[in-house]
Backbone bond lengths (Angstrom), bond angles and torsions (degrees), N, CA, C in turn:
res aa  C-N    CA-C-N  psi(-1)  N-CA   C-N-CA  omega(-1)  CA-C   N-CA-C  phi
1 X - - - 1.439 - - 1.531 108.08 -
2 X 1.567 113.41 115.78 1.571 102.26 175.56 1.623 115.67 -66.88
3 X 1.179 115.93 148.16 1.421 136.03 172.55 1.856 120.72 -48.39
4 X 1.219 90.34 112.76 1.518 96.01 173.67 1.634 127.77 -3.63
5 X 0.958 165.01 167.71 1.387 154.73 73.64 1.564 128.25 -16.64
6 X 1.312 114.28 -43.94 1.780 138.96 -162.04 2.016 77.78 -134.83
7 X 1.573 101.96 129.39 1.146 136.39 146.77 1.210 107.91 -67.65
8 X 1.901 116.09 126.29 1.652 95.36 174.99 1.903 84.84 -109.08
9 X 0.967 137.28 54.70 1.570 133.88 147.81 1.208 115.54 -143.16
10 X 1.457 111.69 142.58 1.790 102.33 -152.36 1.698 81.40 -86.68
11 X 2.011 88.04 172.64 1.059 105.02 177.53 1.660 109.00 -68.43
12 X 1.589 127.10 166.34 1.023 132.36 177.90 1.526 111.84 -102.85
13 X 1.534 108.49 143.71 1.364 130.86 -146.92 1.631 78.84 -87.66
14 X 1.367 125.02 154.47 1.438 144.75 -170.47 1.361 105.16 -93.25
15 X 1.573 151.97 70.33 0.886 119.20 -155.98 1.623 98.87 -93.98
16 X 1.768 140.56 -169.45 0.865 155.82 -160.10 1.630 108.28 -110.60
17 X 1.071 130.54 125.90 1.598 131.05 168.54 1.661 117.53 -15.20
18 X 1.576 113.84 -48.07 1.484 98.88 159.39 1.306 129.14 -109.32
19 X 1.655 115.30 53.07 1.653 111.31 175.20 0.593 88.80 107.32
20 X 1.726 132.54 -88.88 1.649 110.86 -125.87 1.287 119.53 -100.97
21 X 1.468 125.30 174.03 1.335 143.44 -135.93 1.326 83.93 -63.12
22 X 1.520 124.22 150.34 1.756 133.88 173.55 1.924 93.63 -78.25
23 X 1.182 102.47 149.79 1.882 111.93 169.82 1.462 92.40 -58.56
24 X 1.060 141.31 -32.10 1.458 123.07 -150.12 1.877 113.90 -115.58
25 X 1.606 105.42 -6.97 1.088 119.25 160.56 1.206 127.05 -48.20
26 X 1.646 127.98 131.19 1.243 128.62 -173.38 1.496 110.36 -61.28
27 X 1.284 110.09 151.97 1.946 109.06 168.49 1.444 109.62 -56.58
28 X 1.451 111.11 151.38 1.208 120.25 -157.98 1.995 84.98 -94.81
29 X 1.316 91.87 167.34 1.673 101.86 169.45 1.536 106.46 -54.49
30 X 1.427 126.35 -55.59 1.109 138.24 -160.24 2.308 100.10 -72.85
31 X 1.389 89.33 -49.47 1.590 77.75 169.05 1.416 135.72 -76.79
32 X 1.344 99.46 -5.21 1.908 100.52 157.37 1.706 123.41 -96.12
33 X 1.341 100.75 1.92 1.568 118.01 -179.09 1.869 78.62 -88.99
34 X 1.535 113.39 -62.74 1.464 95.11 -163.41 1.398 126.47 -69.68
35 X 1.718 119.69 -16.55 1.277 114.25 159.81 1.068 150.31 -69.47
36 X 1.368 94.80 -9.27 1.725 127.08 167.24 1.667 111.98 -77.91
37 X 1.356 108.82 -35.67 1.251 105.56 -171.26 1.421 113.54 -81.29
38 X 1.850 110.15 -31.26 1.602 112.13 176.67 1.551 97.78 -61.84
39 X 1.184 123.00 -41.15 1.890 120.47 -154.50 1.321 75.16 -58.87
40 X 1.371 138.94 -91.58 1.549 147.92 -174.55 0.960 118.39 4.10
41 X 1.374 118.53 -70.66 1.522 118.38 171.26 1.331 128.23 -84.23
42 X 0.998 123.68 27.32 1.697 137.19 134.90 1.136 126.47 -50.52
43 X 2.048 107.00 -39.19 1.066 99.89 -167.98 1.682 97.64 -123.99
44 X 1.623 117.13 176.62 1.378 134.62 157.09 1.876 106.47 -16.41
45 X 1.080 132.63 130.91 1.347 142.93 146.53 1.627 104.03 -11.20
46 X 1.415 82.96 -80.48 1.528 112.00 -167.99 1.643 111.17 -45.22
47 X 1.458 131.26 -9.29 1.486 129.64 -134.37 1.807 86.01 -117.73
48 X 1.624 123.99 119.23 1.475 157.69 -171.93 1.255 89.53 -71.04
49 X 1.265 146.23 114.37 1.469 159.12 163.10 1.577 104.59 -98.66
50 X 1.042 121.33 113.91 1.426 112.37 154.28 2.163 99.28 -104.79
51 X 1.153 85.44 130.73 1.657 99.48 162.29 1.554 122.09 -97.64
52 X 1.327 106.34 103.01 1.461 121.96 176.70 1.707 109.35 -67.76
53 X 1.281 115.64 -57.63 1.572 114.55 -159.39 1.870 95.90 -132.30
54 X 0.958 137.60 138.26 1.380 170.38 130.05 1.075 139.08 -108.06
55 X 1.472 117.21 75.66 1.689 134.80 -164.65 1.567 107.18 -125.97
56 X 1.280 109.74 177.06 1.476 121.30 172.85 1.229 111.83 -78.64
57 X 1.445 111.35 128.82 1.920 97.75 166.15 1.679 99.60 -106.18
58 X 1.233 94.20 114.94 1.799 112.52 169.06 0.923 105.07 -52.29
59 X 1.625 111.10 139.17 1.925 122.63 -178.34 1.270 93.54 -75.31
60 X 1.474 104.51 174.83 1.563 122.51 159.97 0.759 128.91 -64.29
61 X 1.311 117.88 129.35 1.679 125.27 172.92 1.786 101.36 -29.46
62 X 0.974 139.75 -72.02 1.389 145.42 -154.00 1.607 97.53 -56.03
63 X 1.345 115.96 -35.67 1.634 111.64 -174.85 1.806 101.30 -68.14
64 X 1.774 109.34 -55.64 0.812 130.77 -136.24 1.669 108.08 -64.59
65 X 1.852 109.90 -48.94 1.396 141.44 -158.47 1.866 83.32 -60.22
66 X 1.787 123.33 -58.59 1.583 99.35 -169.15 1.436 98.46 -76.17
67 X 0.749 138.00 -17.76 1.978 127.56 177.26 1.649 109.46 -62.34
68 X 1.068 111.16 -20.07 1.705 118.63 172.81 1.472 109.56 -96.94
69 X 0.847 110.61 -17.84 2.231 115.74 -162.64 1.756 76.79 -101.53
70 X 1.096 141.81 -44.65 1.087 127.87 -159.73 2.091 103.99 -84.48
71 X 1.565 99.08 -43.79 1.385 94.89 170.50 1.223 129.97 -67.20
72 X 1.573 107.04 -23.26 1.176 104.46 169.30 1.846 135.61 -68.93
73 X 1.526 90.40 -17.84 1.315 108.06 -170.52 1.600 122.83 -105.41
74 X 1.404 98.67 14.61 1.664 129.80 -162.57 1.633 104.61 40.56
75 X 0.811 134.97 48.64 1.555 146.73 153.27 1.520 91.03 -69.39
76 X 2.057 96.55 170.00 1.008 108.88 179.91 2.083 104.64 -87.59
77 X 1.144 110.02 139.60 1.557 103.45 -175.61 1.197 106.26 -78.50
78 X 1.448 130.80 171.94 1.339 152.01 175.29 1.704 109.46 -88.66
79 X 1.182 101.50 153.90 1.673 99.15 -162.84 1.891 95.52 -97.21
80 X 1.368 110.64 131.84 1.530 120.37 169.89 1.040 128.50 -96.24
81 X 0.999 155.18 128.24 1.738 144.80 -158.34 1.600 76.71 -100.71
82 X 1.707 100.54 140.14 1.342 125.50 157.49 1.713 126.31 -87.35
83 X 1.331 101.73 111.15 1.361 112.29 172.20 1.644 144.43 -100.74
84 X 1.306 122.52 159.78 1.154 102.47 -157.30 1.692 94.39 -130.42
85 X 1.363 116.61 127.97 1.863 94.36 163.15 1.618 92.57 -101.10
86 X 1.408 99.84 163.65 1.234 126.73 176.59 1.648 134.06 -132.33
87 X 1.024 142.69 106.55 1.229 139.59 177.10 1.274 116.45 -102.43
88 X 1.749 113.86 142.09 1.488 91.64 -171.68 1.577 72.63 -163.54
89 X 1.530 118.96 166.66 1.430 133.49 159.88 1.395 106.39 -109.63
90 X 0.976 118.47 161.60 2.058 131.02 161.24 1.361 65.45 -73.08
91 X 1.542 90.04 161.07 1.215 112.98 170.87 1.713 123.84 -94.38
92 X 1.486 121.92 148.94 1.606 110.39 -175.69 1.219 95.90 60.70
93 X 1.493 142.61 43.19 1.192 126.72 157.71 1.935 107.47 -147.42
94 X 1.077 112.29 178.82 1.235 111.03 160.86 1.292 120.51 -118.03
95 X 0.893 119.45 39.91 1.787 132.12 165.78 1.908 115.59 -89.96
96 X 1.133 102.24 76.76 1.545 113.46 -178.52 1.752 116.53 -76.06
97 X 1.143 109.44 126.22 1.754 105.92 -169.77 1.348 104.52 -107.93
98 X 1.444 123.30 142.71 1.829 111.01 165.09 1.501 83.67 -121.22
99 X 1.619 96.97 119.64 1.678 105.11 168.33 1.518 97.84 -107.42
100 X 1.666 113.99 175.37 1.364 132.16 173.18 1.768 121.36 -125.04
101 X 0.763 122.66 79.51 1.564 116.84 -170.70 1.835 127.36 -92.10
102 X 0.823 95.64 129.45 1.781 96.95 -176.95 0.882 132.32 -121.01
103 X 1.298 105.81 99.43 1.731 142.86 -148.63 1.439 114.89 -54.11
104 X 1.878 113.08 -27.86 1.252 141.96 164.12 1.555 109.84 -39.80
105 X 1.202 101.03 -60.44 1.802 112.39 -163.42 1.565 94.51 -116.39
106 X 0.795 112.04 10.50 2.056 98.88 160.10 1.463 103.55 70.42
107 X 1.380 131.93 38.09 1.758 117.18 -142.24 2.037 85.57 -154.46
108 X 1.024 102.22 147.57 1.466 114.25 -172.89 1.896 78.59 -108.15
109 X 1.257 100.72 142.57 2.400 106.10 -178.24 1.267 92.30 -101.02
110 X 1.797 119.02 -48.21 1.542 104.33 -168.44 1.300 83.41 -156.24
111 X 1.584 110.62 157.71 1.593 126.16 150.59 1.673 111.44 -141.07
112 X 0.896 115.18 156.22 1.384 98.29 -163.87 2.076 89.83 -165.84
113 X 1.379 108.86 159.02 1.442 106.94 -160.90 1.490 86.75 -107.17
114 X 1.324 137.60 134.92 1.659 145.96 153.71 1.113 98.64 -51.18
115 X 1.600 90.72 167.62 1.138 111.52 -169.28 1.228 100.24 -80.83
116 X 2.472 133.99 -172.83 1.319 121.78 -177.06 1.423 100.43 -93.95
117 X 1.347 114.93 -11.25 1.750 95.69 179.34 1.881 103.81 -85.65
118 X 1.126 129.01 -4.41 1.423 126.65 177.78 1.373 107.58 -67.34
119 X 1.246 141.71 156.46 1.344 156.66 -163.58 1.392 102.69 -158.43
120 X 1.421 104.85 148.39 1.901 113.43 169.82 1.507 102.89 -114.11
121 X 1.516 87.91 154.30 1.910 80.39 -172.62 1.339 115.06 -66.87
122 X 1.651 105.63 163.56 1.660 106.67 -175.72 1.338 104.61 -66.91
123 X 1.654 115.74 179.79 1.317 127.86 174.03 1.580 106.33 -137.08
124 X 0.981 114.32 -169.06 1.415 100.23 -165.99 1.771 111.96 -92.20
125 X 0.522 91.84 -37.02 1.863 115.13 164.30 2.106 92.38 -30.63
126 X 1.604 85.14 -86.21 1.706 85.18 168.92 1.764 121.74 -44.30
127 X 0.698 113.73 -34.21 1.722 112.27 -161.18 1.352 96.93 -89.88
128 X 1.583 126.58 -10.80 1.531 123.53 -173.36 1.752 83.32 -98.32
129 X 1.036 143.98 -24.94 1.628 125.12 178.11 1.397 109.06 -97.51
130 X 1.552 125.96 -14.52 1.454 114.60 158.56 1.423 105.31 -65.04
131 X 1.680 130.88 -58.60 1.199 108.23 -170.16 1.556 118.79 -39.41
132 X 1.648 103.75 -55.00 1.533 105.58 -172.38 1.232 123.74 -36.00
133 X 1.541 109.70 -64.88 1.605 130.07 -176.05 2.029 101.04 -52.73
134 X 1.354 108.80 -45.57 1.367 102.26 161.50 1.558 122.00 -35.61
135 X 1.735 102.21 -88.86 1.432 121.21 -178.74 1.419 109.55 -37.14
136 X 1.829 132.40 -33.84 1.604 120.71 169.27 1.136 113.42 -77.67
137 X 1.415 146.96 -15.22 1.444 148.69 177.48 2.218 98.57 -40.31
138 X 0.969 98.41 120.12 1.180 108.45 158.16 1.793 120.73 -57.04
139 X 0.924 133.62 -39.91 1.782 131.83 169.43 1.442 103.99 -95.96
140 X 1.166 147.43 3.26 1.136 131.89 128.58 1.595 124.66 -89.36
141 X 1.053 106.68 20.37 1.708 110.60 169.82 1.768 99.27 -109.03
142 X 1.874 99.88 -35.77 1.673 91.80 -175.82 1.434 111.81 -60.87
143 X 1.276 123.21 -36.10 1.414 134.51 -163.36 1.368 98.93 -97.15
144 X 1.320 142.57 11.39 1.124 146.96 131.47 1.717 122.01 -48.89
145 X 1.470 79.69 -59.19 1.696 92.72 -175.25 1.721 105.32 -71.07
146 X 1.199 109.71 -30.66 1.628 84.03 174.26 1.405 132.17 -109.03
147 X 1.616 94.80 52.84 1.652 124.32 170.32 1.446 96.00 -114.64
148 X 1.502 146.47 -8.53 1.384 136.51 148.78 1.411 94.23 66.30
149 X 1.620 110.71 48.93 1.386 102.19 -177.27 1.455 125.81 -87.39
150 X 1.806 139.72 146.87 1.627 110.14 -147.76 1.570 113.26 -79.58
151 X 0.934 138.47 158.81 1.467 152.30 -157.06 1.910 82.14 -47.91
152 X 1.352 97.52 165.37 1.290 107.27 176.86 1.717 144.93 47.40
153 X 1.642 89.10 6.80 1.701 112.97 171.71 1.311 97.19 -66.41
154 X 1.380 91.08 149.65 1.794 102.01 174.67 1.596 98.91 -114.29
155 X 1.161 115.47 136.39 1.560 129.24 176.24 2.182 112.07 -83.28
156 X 0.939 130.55 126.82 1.496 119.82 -179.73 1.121 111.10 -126.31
């Protein structure tokens, strides 16, 4: 039987010689559920969050270098607070936020709104209504047509 494409068992989380989560371990399912939920309650009930980015923010080198000298040396490691950056817009608006949250102490460090020329990257959602709004443009339909392309080409 050839080998999958898609793994159906996730990869395994790295943990550290005593338990706990490695600094460099990806966020867990449950810690991007909870960084979502601190950004949330920052704001109004009522207030449309779209979340653009939910990743790990890697400690500092200065934390990080004895948390490795110690794992490496089976010592007991030093404890890292887990962090989260976050990007997200209100929604229907252009008010883009990069917050920082640390999952350690239950505590959002900063959020703060970008500037208006800053942008978060697209998602696919977006990139399926640029194509559209593309593909109806009238001069990209003319210059379509004079590529004589054969019946049933799909344009992307």
């Amino acid at each position: 039987m050839a080998p999958s494409a898609v793994s159906e068992t996730p990869l395994p989380i790295r943990s550290s010689k005593q338990g706990s989560v490695h600094p460099f371990a990806p966020l867990s399912e449950n810690e991007l559920l909870n960084a979502g939920s601190l950004i949330r309650a920052e704001w109004p009930a009522s207030t449309d969050l779209q979340f653009k980015v939910i990743t790990l923010e890697e400690p500092p080198k200065a934390e990080v270098f004895p948390y490795l000298e110690a794992e490496h040396t089976g010592n007991a490691v030093p404890s890292i607070d887990r962090r989260a950056l976050v990007v997200y817009y209100i929604r229907k608006t252009n008010k883009l936020h990069e917050a920082f949250v640390n999952l350690s102490t239950q505590s959002v460090e900063s959020n703060v709104r970008l500037g208006n020329n800053i942008h978060a990257p697209g998602d696919a959602e977006e990139f399926i209504g640029i194509e559209k709004l593309c593909l109806e443009d009238a001069s990209v339909q003319a210059e379509l047509a004079k590529l004589k392309l054969p019946e049933g080409s799909v344009v992307v």
